[in-house]
Biotite code that builds the C-alpha atoms (Angstrom):
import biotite.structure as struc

atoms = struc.array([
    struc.Atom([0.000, 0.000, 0.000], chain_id="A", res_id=1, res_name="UNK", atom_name="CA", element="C"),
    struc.Atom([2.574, 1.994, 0.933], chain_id="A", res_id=2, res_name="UNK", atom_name="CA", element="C"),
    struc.Atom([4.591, 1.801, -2.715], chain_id="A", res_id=3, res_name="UNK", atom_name="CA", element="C"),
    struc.Atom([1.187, 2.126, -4.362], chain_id="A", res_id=4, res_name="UNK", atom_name="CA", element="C"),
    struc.Atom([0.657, 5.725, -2.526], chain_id="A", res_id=5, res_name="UNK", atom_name="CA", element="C"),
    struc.Atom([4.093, 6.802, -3.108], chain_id="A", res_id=6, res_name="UNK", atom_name="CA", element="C"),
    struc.Atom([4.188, 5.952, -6.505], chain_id="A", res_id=7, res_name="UNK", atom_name="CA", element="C"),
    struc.Atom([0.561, 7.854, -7.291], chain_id="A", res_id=8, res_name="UNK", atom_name="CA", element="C"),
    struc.Atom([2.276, 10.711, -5.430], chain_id="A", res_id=9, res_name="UNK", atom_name="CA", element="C"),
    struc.Atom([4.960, 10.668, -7.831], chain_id="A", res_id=10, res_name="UNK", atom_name="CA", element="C"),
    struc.Atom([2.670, 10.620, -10.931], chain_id="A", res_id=11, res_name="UNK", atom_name="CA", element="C"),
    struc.Atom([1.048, 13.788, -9.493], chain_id="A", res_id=12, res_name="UNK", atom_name="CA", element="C"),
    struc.Atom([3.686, 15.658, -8.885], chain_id="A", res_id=13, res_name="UNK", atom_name="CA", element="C"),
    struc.Atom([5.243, 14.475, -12.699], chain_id="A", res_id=14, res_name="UNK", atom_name="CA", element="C"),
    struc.Atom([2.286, 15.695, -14.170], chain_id="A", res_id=15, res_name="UNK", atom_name="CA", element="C"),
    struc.Atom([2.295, 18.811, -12.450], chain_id="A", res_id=16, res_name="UNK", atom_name="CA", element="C"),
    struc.Atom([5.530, 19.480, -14.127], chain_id="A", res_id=17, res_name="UNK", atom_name="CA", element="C"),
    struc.Atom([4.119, 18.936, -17.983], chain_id="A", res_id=18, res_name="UNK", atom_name="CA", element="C"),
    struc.Atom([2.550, 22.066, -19.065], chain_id="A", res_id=19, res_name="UNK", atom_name="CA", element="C"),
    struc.Atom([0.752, 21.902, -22.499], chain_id="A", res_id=20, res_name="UNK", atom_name="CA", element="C"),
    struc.Atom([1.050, 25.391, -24.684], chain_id="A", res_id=21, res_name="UNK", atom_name="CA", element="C"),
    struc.Atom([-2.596, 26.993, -23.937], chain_id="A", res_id=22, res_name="UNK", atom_name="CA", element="C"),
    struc.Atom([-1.928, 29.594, -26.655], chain_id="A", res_id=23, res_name="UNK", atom_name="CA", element="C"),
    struc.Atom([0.634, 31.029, -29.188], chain_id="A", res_id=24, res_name="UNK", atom_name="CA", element="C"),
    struc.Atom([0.620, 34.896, -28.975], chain_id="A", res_id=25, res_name="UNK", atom_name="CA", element="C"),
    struc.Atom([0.764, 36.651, -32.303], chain_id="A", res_id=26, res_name="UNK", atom_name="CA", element="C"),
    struc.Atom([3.933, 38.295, -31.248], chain_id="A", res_id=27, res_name="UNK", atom_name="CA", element="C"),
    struc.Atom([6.161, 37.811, -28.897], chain_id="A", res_id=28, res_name="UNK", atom_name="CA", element="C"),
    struc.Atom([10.040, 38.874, -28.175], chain_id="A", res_id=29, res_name="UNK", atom_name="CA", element="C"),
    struc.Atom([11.979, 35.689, -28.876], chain_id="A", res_id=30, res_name="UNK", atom_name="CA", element="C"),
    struc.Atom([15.358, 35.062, -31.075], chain_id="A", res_id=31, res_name="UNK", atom_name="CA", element="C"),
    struc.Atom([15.237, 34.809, -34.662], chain_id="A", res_id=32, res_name="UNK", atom_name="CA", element="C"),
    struc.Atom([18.627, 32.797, -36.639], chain_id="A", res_id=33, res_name="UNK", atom_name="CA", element="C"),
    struc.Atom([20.905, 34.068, -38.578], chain_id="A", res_id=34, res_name="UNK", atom_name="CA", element="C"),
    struc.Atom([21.680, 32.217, -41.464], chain_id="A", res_id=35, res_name="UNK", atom_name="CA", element="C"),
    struc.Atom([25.327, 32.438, -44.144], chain_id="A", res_id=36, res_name="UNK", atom_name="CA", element="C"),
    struc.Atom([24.430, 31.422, -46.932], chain_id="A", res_id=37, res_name="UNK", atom_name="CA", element="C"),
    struc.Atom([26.778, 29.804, -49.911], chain_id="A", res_id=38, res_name="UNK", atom_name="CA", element="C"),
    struc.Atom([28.453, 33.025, -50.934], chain_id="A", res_id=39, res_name="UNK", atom_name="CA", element="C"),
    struc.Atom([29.450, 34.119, -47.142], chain_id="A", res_id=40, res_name="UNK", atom_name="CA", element="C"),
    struc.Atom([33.112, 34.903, -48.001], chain_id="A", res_id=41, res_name="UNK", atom_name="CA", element="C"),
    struc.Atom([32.142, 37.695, -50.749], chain_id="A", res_id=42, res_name="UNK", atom_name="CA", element="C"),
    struc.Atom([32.286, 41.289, -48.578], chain_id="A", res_id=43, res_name="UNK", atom_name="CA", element="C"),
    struc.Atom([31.087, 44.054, -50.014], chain_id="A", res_id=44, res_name="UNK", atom_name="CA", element="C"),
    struc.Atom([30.760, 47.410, -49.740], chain_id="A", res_id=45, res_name="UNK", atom_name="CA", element="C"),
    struc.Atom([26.951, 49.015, -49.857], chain_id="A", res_id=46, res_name="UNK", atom_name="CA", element="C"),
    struc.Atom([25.529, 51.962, -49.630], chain_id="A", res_id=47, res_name="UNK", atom_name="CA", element="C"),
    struc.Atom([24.329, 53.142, -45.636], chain_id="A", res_id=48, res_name="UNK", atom_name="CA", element="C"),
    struc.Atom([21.492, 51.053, -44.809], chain_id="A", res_id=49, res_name="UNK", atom_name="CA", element="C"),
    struc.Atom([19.378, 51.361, -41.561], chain_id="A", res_id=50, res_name="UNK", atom_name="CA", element="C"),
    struc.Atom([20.600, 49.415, -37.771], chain_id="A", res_id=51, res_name="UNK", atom_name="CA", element="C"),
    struc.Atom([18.123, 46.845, -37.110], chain_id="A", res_id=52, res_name="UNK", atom_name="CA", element="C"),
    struc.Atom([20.292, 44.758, -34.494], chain_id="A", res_id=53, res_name="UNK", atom_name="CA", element="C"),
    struc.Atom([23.024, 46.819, -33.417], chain_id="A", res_id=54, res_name="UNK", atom_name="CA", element="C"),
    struc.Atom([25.857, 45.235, -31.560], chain_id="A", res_id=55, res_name="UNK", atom_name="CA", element="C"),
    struc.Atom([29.594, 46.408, -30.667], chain_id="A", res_id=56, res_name="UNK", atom_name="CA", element="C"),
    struc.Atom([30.483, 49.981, -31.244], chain_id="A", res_id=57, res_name="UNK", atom_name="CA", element="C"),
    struc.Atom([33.885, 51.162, -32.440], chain_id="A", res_id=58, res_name="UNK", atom_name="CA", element="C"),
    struc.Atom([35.540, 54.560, -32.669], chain_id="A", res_id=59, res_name="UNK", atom_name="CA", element="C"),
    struc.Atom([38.913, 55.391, -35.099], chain_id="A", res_id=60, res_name="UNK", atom_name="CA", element="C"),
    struc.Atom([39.036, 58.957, -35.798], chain_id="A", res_id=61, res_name="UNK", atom_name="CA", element="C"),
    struc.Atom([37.230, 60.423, -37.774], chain_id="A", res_id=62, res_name="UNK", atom_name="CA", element="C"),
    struc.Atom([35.149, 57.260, -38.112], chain_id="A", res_id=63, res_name="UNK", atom_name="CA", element="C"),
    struc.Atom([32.322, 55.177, -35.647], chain_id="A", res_id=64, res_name="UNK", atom_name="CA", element="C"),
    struc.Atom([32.108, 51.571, -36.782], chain_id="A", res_id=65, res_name="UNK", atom_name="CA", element="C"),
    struc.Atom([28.844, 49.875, -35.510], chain_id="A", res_id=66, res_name="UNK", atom_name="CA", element="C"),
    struc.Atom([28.448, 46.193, -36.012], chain_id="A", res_id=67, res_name="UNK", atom_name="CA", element="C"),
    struc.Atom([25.055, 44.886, -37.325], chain_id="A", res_id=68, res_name="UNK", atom_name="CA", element="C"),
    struc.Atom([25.023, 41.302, -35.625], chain_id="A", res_id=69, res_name="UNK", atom_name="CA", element="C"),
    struc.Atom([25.238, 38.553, -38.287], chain_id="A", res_id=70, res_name="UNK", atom_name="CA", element="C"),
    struc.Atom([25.125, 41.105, -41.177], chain_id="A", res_id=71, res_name="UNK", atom_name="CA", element="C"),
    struc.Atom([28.468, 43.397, -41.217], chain_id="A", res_id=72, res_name="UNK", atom_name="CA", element="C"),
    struc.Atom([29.730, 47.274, -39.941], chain_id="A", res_id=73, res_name="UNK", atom_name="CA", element="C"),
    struc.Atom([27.812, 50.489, -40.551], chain_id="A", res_id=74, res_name="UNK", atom_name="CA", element="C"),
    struc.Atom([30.544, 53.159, -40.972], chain_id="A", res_id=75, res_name="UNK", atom_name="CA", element="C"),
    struc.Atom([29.634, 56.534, -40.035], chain_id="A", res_id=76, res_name="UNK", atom_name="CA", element="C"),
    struc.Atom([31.742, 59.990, -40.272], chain_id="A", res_id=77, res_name="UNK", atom_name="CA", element="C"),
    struc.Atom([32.392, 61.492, -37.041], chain_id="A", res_id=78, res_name="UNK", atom_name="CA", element="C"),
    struc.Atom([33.997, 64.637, -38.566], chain_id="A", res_id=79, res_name="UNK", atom_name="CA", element="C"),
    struc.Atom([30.988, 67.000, -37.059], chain_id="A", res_id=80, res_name="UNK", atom_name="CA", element="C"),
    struc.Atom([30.244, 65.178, -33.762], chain_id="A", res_id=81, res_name="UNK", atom_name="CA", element="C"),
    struc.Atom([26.627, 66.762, -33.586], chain_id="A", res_id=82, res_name="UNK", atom_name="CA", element="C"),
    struc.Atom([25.806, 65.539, -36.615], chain_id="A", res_id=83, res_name="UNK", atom_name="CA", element="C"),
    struc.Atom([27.710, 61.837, -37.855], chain_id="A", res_id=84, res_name="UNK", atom_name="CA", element="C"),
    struc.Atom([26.786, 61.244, -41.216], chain_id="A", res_id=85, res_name="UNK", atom_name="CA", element="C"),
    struc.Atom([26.411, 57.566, -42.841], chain_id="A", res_id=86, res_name="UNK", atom_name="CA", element="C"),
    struc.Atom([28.825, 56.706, -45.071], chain_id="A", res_id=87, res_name="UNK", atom_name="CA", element="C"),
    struc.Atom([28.755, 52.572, -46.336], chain_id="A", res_id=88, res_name="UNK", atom_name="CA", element="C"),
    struc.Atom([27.615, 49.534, -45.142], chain_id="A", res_id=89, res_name="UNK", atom_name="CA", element="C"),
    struc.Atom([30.148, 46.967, -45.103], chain_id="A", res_id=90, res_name="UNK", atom_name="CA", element="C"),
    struc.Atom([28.561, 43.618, -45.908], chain_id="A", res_id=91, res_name="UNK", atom_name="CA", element="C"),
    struc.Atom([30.508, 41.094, -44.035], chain_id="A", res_id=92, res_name="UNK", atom_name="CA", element="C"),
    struc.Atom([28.528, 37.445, -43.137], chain_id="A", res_id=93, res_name="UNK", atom_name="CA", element="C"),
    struc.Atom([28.109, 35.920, -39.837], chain_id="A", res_id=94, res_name="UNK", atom_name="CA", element="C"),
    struc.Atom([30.385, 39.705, -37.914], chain_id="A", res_id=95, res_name="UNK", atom_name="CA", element="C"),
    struc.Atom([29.467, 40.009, -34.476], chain_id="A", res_id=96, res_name="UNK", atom_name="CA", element="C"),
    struc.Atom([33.349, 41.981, -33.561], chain_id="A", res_id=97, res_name="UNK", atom_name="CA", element="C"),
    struc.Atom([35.541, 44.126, -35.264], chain_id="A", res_id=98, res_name="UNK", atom_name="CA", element="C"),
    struc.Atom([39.386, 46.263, -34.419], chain_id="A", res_id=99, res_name="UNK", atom_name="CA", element="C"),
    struc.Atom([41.020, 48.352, -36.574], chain_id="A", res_id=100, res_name="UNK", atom_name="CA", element="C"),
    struc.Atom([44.950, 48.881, -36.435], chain_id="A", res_id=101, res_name="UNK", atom_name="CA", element="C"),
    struc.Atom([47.306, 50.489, -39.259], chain_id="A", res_id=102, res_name="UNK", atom_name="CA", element="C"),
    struc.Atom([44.137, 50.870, -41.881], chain_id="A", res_id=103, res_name="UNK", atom_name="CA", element="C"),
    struc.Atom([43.353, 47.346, -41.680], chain_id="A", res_id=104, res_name="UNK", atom_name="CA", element="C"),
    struc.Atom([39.788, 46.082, -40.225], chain_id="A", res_id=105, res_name="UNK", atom_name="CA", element="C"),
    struc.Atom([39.938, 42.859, -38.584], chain_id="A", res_id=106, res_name="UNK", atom_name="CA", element="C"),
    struc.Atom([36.668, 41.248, -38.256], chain_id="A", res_id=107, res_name="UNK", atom_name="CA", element="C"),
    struc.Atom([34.948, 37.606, -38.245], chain_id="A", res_id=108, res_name="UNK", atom_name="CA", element="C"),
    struc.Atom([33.459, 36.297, -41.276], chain_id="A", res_id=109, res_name="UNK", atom_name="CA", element="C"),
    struc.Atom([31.503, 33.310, -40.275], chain_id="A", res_id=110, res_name="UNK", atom_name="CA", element="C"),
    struc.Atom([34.265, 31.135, -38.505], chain_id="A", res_id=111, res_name="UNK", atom_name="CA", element="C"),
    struc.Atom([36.895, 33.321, -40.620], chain_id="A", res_id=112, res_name="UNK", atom_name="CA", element="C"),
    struc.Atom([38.881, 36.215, -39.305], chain_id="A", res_id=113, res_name="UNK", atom_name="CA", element="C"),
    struc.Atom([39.548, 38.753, -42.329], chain_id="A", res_id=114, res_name="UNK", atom_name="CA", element="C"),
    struc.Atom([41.824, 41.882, -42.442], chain_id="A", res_id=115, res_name="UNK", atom_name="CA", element="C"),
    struc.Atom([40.165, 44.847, -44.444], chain_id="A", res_id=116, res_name="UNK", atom_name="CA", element="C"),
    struc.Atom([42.442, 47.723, -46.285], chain_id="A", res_id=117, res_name="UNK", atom_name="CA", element="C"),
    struc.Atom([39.872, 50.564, -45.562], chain_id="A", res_id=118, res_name="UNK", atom_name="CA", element="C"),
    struc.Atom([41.801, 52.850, -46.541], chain_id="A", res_id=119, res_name="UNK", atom_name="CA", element="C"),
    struc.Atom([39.481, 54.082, -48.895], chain_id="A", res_id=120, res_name="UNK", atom_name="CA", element="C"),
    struc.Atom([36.067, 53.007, -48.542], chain_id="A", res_id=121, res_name="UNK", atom_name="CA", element="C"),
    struc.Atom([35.004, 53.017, -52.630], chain_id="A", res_id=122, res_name="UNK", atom_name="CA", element="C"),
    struc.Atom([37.390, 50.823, -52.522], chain_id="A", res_id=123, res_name="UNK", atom_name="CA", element="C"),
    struc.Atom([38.048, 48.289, -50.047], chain_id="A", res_id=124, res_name="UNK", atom_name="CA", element="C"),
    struc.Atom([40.297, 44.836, -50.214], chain_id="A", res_id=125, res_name="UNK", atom_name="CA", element="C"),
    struc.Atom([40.485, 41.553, -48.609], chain_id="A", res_id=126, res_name="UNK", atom_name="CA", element="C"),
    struc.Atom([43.849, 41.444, -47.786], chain_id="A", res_id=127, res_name="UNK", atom_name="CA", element="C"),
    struc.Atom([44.027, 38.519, -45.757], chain_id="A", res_id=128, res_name="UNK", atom_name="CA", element="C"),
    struc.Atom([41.899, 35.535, -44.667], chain_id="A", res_id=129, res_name="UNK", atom_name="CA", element="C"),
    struc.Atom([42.545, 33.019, -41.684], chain_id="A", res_id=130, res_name="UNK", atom_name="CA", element="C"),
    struc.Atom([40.403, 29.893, -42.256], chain_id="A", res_id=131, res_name="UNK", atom_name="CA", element="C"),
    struc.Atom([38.555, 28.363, -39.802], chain_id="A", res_id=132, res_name="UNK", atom_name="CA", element="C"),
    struc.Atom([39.996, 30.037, -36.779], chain_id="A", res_id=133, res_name="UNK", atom_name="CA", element="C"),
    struc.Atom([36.472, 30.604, -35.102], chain_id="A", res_id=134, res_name="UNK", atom_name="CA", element="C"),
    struc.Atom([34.129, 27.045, -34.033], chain_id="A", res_id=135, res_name="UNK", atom_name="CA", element="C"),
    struc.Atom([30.427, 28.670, -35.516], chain_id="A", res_id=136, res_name="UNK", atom_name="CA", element="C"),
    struc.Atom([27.993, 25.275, -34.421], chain_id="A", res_id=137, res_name="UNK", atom_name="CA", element="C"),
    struc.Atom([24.859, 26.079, -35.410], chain_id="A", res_id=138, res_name="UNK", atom_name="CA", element="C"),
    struc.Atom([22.089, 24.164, -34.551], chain_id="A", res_id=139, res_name="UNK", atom_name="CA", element="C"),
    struc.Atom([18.284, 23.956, -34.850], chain_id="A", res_id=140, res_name="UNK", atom_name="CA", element="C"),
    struc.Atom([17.400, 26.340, -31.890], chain_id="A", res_id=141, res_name="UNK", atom_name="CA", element="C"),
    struc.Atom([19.383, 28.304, -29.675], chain_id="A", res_id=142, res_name="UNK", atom_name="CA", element="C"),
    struc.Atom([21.366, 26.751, -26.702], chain_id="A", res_id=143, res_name="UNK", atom_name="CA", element="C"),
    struc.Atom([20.774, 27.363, -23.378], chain_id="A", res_id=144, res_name="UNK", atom_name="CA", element="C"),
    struc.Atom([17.958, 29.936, -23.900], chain_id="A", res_id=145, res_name="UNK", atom_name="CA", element="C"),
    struc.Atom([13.716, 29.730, -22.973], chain_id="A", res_id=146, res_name="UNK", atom_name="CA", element="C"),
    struc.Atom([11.206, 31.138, -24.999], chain_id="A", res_id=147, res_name="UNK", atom_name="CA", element="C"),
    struc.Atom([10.090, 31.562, -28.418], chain_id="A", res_id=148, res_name="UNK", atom_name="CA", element="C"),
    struc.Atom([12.235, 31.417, -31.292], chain_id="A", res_id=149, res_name="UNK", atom_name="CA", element="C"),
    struc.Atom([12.150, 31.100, -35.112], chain_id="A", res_id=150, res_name="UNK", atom_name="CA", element="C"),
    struc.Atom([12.250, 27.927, -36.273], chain_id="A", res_id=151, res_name="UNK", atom_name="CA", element="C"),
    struc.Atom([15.441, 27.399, -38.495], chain_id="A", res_id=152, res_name="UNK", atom_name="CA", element="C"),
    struc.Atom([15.119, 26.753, -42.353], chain_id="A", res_id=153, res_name="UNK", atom_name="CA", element="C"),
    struc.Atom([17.994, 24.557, -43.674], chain_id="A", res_id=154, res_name="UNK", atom_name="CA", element="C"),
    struc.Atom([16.959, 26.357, -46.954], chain_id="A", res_id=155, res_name="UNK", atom_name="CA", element="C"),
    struc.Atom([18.003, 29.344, -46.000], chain_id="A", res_id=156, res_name="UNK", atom_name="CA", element="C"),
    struc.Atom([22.162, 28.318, -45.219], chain_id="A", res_id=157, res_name="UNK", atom_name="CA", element="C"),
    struc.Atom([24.153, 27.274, -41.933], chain_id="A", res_id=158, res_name="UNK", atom_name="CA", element="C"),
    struc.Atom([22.874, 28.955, -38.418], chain_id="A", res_id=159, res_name="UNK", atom_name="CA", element="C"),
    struc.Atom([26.136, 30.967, -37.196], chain_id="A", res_id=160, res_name="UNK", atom_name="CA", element="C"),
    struc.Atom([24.192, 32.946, -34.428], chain_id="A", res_id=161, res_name="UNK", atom_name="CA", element="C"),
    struc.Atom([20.918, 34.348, -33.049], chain_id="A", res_id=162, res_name="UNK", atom_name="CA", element="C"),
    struc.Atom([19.071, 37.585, -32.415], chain_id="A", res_id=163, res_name="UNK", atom_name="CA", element="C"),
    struc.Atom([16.195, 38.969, -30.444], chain_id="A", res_id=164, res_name="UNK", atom_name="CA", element="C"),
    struc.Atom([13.543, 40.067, -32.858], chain_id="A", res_id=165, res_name="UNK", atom_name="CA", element="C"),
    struc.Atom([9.889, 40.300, -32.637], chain_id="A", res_id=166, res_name="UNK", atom_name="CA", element="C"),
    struc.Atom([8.245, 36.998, -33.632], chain_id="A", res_id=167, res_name="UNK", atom_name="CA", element="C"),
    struc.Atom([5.271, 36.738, -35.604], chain_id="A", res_id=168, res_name="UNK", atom_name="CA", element="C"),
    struc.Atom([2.629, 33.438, -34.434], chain_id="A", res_id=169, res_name="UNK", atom_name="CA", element="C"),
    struc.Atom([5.843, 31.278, -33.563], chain_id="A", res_id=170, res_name="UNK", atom_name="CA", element="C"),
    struc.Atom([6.071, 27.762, -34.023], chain_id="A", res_id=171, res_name="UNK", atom_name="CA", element="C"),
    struc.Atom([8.812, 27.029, -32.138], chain_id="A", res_id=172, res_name="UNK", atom_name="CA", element="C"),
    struc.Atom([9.844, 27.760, -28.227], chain_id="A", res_id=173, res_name="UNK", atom_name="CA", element="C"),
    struc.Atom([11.388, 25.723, -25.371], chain_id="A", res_id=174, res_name="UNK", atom_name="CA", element="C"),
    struc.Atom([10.175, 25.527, -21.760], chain_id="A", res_id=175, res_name="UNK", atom_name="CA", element="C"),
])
């Protein structure tokens, strides 16, 4: 009698534990992927384009150097503090950091590190590439996180990081 009331016990106290999903709000703050695609090692520079997910911040006279996460570095012109003016985009796949020292940017390219000749911007040059330095493990959902998040597409490339977004009727979350 005694196992049969401990082990009914258990089962309630199990089953306490297992909550069902009552209801998926339409939007929610979660973590979206970011994806490299095949073409990841072509960098580029673009004209300014608007900071969705800003991450590290970086200042070499006259210039600020703002990191989109996953995406590449905004450049600005800091020539009239009151008033920094866009300048370029610099598309670089899978940058989360970035230094500068002698007019070459070092940043991360996926799991790359890259040095950039910026000395002028129209025209800017890989000048060197260490392979595989960085260990990028993607995976289906983000580690050690709880809460919504976009489910990944394998169509869309290889997951090299995650950022918080606003999610749209999510499919996919962890408890």
């Amino acid at each position: 009698m005694r196992i049969f009331i401990c082990c009914c016990f258990f089962a309630l106290l199990l089953n306490a534990c297992i909550q069902e999903r009552q209801t998926i709000p339409a939007e929610v703050i979660g973590l979206a992927p970011i994806y490299a695609s095949d073409d990841w090692q072509d960098i580029q520079i673009l004209a300014p384009q608007s900071i969705e997910n800003l991450g590290k911040i970086y200042y070499k006279s006259p210039f600020i150097y703002a990191t989109e996460r996953g995406r590449g570095i905004h450049i600005f012109d800091n020539t009239d503090p009151a008033q920094p003016k866009a300048e370029a985009f610099l598309q670089i796949a899978g940058n989360s950091d970035l230094a500068i020292r002698n007019g070459i940017l070092y940043a991360n390219n996926v799991n790359d590190l890259i040095g950039i000749d910026i000395s002028d911007l129209a025209d800017i040059e890989v000048v060197e590439r260490l392979a595989n330095i960085y260990q990028v493990t993607g995976s289906d959902f983000p580690e050690n996180y709880i809460g919504y998040f976009e489910c990944v597409d394998p169509n869309l490339g290889q997951v090299v990081g995650w950022f918080e977004t606003t999610i749209r009727e999510p499919e996919c979350w962890r408890e």
